[in-house]
C-alpha positions in Angstrom: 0.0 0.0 0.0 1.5 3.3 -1.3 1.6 6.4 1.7 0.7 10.2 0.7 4.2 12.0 0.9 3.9 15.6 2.7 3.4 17.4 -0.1 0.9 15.0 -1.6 -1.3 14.8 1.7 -0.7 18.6 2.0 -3.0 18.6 -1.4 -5.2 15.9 -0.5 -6.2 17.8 2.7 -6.8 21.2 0.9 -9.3 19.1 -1.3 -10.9 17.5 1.9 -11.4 21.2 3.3 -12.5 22.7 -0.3 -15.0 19.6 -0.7 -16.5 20.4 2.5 -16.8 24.3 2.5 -18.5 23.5 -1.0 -21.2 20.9 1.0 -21.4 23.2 3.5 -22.0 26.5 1.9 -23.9 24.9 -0.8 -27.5 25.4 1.0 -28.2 27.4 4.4 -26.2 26.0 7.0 -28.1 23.8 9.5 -29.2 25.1 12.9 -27.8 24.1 16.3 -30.8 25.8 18.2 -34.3 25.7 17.4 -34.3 29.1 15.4 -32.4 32.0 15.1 -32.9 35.2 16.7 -31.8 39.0 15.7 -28.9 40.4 18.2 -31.7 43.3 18.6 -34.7 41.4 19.3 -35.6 41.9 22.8 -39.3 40.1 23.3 -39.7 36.9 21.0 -43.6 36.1 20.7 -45.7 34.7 18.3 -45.6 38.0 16.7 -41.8 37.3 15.6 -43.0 34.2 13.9 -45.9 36.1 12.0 -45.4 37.5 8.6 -48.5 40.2 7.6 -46.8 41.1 4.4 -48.9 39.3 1.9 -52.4 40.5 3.5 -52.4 43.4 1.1 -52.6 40.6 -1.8 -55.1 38.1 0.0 -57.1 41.3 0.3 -57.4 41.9 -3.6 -55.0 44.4 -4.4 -55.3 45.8 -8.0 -53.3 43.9 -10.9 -50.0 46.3 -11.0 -49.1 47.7 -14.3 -45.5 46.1 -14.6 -44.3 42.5 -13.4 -43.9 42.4 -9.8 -42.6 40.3 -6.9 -43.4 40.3 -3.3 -40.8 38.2 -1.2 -40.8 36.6 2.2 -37.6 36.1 2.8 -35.2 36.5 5.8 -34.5 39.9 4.7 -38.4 40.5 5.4 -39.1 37.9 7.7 -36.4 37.3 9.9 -37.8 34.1 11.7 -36.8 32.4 8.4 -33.4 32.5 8.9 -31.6 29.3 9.2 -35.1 27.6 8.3 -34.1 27.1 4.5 -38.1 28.3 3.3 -38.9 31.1 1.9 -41.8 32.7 -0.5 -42.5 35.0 -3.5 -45.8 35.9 -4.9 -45.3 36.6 -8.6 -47.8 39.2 -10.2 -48.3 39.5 -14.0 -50.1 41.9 -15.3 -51.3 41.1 -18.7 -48.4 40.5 -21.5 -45.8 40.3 -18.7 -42.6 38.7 -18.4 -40.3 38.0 -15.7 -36.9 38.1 -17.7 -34.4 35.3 -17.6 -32.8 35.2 -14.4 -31.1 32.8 -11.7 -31.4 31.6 -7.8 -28.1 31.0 -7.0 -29.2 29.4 -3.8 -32.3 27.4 -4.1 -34.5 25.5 -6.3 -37.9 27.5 -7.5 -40.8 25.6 -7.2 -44.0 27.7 -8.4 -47.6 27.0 -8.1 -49.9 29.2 -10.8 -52.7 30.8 -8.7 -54.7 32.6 -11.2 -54.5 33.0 -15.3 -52.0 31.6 -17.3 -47.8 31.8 -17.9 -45.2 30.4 -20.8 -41.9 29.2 -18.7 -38.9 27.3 -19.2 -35.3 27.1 -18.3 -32.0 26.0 -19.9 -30.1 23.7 -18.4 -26.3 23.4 -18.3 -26.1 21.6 -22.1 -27.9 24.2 -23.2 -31.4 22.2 -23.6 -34.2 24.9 -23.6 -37.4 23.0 -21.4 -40.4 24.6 -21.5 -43.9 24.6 -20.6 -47.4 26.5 -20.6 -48.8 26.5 -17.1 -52.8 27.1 -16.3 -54.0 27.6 -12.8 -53.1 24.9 -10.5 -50.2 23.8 -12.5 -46.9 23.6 -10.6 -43.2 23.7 -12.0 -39.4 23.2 -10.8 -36.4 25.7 -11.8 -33.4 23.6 -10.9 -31.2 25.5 -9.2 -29.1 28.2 -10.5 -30.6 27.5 -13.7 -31.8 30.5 -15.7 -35.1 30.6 -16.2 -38.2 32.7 -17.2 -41.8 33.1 -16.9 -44.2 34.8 -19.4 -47.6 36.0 -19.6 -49.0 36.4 -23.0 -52.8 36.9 -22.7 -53.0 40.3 -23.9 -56.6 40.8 -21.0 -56.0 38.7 -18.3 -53.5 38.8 -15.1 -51.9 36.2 -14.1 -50.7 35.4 -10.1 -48.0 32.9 -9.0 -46.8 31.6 -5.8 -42.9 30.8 -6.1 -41.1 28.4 -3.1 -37.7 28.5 -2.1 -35.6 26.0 -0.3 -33.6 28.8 1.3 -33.7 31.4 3.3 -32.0 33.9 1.0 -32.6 31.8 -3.0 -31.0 35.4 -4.1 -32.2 36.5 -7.9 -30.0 37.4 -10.5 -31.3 39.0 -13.6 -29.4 38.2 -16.6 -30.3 41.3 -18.6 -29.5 43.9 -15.5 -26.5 41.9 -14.7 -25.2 42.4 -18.3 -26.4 45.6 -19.0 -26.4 47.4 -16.4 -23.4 47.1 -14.0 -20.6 48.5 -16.4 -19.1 45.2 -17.8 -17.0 47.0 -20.6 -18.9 47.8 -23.9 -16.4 46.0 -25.9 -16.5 43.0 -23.7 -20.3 42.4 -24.1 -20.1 43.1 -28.0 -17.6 40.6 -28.3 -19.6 37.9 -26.4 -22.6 38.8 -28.1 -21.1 39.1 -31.6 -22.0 42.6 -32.3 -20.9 46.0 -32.4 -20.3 48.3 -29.6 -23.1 51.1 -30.6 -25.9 48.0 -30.5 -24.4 47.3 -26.9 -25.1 50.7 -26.0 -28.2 51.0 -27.2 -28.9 48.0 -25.1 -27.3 49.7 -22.7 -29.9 52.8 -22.3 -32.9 51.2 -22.2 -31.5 49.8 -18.3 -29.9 53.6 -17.3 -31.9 54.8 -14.3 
């Protein structure tokens, strides 16, 4: 039986480490305590455990005019932290879209509530799957996987209820992320095999 010298066990043990960061901080890290309390909380009731933020939408709010999301997540609901849930109701107005984007932390698993939506992902071999969802339809986005959802009745809304198996899934819009964080002009017209004046174009339609 052959023995790691120093050097090779040296490497083997950064591996071991690197493999288990990667397991580790691949999902929310488990709990050692029943749930996780804010430094500044000072009386913990039921109250903490009580989100009220989606009342406004079980109450019938209007249809907005543009795409929008209204999350439950740590950030608003701190009792979810460490609990590796959280939730996003999806309002489309009608011919909506929720552009391509990512979770880099969680799976999506969405339950249509009300109308109709086009989705789909693309998985890592570049295999487009997609789908049109009526009420009571549900549908996974693997995670990290960019994905989309679309509603193309030109009259009627269409609502959506999105799970998360994190805390924090974190979004990612591809478009923004491209076009509107300063990646270099000439970068993006290379990967996009274009010129610079149609990145810039792009460009303005994300300025502020």
């Amino acid at each position: 039986m052959a023995y790691l010298d120093q050097k090779q066990y040296l490497w083997f043990f950064l591996f071991v480490v690197a493999t288990l960061m990667g397991a580790i901080y691949a999902s929310d890290p488990d709990l050692i305590s029943d749930f996780l309390v804010p430094p500044n909380a000072t009386n913990v009731d039921g109250n903490f455990f009580t989100y009220t933020g989606f009342r406004a939408l079980a109450g019938g709010d209007p249809v907005p005019k543009a795409f929008a999301v209204t999350k439950a997540t740590k950030a608003e609901f701190p009792a979810l932290d460490g609990q590796s849930v959280s939730y996003a109701v999806l309002a489309f107005p009608p011919n909506s879209i929720n552009p391509p984007h990512t979770h880099p932390r969680s799976g999506e698993l969405l339950l249509l509530i009300s109308g109709a939506l086009d989705v789909g992902f693309v998985d890592t071999a570049g295999k487009l799957f997609t789908q049109t969802l009526q009420a009571g339809d549900m549908f996974v986005f693997p995670k990290g996987l960019v994905h989309y959802q679309v509603n193309c009745d030109a009259v009627n809304p269409a609502w959506a209820l999105s799970a998360f198996g994190s805390a924090s899934a974190g979004t990612v819009s591809v478009p923004s992320t491209l076009f509107a964080t300063g990646i270099d002009d000439n970068v993006l017209a290379m990967s996009f095999k274009t010129d610079v004046a149609t990145i810039q174009k792009i460009k303005a339609a994300f300025a502020p």
